[in-house]
Residue, then its C-alpha position, 0 to 999 in steps of 0.5 A: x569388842x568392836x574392831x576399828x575398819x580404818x583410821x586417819x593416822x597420817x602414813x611416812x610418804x616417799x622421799x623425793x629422791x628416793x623415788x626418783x631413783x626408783x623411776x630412773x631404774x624403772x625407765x632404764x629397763x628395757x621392756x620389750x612390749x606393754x600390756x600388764x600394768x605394775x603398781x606401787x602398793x603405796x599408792x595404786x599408782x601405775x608406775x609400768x607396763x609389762x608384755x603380756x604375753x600369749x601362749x606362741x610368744x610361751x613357745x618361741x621362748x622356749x625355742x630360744x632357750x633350748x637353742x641357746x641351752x645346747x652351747x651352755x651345757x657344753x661349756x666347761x665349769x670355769x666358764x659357767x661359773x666366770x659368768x656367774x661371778x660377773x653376774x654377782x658383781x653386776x649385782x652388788x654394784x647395782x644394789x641401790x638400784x635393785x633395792x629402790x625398784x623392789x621397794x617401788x613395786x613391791x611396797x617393803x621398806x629400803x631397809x628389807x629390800x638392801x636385805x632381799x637384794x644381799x639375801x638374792x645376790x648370796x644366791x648367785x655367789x654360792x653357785x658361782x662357786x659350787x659349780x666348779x665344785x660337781x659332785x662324783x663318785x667312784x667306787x667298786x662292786x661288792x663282787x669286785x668285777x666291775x667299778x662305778x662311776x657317778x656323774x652329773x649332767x644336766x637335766x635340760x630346759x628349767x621353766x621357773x615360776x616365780x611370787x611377788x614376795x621376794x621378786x630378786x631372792x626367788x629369781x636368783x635362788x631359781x636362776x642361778x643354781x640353773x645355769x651353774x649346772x647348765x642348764x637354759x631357763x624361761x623364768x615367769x615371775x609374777x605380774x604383780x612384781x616383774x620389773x626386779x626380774x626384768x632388771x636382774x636378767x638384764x644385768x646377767x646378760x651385761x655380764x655375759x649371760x648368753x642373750x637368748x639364755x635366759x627368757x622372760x615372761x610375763x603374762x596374765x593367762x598363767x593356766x594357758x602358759x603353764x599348760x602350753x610350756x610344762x606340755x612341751x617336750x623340750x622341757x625338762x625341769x619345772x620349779x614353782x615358788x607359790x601357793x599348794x593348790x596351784x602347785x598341785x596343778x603344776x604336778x598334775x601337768x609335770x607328770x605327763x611328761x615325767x618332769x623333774x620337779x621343784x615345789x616351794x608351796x604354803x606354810x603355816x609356822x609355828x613359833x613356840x616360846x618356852x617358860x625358859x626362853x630368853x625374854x627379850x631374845x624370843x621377842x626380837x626373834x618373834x618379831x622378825x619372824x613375823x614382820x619380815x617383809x610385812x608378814x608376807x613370807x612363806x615361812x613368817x610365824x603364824x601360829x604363835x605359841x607363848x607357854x603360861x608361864x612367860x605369856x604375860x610379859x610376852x605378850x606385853x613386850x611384843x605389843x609395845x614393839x609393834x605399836x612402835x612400829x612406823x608404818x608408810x611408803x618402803x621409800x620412806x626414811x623412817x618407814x619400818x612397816x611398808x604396803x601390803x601387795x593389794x587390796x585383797x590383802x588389806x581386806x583379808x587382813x580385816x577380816x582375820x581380825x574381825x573373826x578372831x575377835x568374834x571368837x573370843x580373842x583380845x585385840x591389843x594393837x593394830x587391827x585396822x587399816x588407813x584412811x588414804x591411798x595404798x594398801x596398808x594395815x597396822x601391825x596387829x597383836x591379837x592375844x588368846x586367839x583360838x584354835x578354830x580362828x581363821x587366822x590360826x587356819x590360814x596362811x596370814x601372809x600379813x602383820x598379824x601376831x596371832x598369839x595362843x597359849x599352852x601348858x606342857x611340851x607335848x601339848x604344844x607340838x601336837x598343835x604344831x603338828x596339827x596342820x597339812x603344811x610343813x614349811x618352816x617352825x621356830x622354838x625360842x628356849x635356853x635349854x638345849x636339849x628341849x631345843x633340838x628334841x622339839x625340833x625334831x618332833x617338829x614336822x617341818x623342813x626348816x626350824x629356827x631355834x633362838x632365831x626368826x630369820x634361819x634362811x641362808x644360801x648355804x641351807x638346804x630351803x624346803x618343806x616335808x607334807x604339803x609344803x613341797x617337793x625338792x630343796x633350794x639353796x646349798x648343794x642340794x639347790x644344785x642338784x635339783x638341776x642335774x642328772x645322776x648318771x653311772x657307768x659301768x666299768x668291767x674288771x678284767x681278772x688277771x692272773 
């Protein structure tokens, strides 16, 4: 079967006032210098410029903050969290704003984006919250002679490094948790998405964010920067958001100074659907997992599992939903698919199909991209698709339903399990008990069951294998950014 490269089906394009907005909040950012273009994915157009910023100006950020980091710690709970609450409001009231900005640079429909920006501003609402909740202990020696007491403190200066999938989400999930525990931060978010960043710090400082609190840089020489700051004794804490060779370079230069580390790195889900699944719930649910953001997200179903059974009617309904899908600018009224990051991707996605075609897979939708400007690509359902494909081997990071089938549950979780990441996977059955001994055969740190989008602020975030270290959101987010401390009471006997 031949793949089509590119076709002339007209794309929704931006509406006038949507993108008007979206440039308003653009200009209202205060920038403090040019040097790295930011793109709309829809259209290639520049649409800003941000610093790019040498490995001195890395350095005098981290001054700033560690100044500024001394007063923070010392505040008291309340305080922290007073702040982190206005930081809150100033974020919903600003939700429109945030979203227009994030579908302008970054290309996902305003409907995902008002869901990013609830999803991000949960983030700040959890922290303000669990900070005046810190965790303690007390308790007595076995021996008797002596009581312990636990503490948390804490651990210093938070390097955040942040991806362009999620530009305010991957901000805040970092940021937040950061302050609540006292923490002072230099967050670099990726060039590719900055502004939401830019914007959203801004806001934390209207609400009372010490100014020099939080710094912010962007930069094209990410190897220089991460070497220069995670080398700097100020320094105490590293958290990444990104691909698994680049977080095993940042642990290399952790070590040397026995950082405390935070790594949210690749996935490669499986999603699993059961003869006895709920058909139209395990659609709904593959759907979501899939689409979100454009198949652009970490824990998006990759490796689709349909057991023989359901596989037919499966797969028949998943198609008609994605041929359905309507596909142009995220600032379009009725755009349900947006632009993919860049042109790489786009190709990246042609080259799957193609591959997985060769390979013997059947090409039901999809599959090409669009003759006209932005980086854009079909939602696509490949079915039959075999185990040495491309596209069952990487990351997709696109809107690629790579679907392959299976016979009995043990088959199926040893090829879930085939794979040295361990991020997120999902099971689609009615039958409870499968559900939960499925998940916990899965190798993975997080597992939707009947459901495509399982993260929340109050879960613990993270991955076992090659998927990470450490875990954001709920309260062990918290403690990614504390120390643990005991002090020793002795006991004296008395008569």
């Amino acid at each position: 079967m031949s793949v089509t490269t590119n076709v002339a089906t007209p794309l929704i394009t931006a509406d006038a006032d949507s993108l008007r907005h979206a440039d308003e909040v653009i200009q209202s950012i205060k920038l403090p210098g040019q040097g790295i273009a930011v793109q709309d994915p829809a259209t290639a157009e520049t649409i800003a410029h941000v610093p790019d910023a040498d490995v001195e100006a890395a350095l005098e950020a981290v001054g700033k903050a560690d100044a500024a980091g001394a007063d923070w710690s010392s505040s008291t709970l309340r305080q922290r969290a007073d702040v982190l609450h206005a930081w809150y409001n100033k974020l919903v009231a600003h939700t429109e704003d945030l979203a227009h900005l994030i579908s302008r640079e970054m290309g996902k429909p305003l409907a995902e984006a008002r869901g990013e920006v609830k999803y991000g501003t949960d983030f700040v609402r959890w922290y303000a919250e669990e900070a005046v909740r810190p965790a303690g202990n007390f308790r007595e020696t076995p021996d008797g002679g002596a009581s312990l007491l636990t503490r948390r403190s804490p651990v210093g200066l938070a390097v955040l490094i942040t991806p362009w999938n999620f530009p305010l989400a991957m901000a805040t999930r970092k940021i937040a948790p950061a302050l609540a525990a006292g923490c002072p931060v230099v967050i670099k978010p990726a060039t590719l998405t900055p502004l939401t960043t830019y914007f959203a710090v801004q806001l934390a400082i209207e609400a009372g964010v010490p100014e020099e609190l939080i710094q912010v840089i962007t930069t094209s020489k990410s190897g220089a920067f991460s070497e220069a700051v995670l080398l700097d004794p100020r320094v105490r804490k590293v958290s990444f958001t990104g691909s698994t060779p680049v977080g095993r370079q940042l642990l290399k230069l952790a070590s040397q100074n026995v950082l405390r580390s935070s790594m949210e790195l690749g996935g490669n889900a499986p999603l699993i659907v059961f003869n006895d699944a709920d058909l139209q719930r395990a659609v709904d649910g593959t759907f979501a997992a899939k689409l979100r953001n454009g198949g652009q997200s970490c824990i998006g179903a990759n490796r689709i599992y349909v057991q023989d059974g359901i596989a037919d009617d499966f797969v028949s309904a998943l198609t008609e939903r994605f041929a359905q899908v309507a596909v142009g600018s995220g600032l379009g009224k009725q755009t349900a698919l947006g632009a993919l990051i860049d042109d790489r991707a786009v190709a990246q996605m042609q080259a799957y199909t193609e591959n997985a075609v060769s390979l013997g897979a059947t090409l039901l939708t999809g599959g090409h991209g669009y003759d006209s400007p932005g980086n854009f690509f079909a939602p696509t359902v490949l079915d039959r698709v075999t185990e040495d494909s491309d596209v069952a081997q990487s990351e997709i990071f696109g809107p690629i339903a790579a679907i392959q089938r299976f016979s009995s549950e043990t088959e199926v979780i040893n090829r879930a399990n085939a794979t040295e990441f361990g991020l997120a996977g999902y099971v689609f059955t009615e039958n409870l008990d499968r559900a939960l001994n499925v998940a916990d055969r899965l190798q993975t740190g997080i597992v939707g069951i009947n459901q495509g989008v399982p993260s929340n602020a109050a879960a613990p975030f993270g991955g076992i294998k090659q998927s990470g270290l450490g875990r954001e959101g709920s309260a062990e987010g918290l403690e990614e950014y504390e120390n643990i401390r005991f002090y020793n009471v002795a006991r004296r006997a008395t008569a």
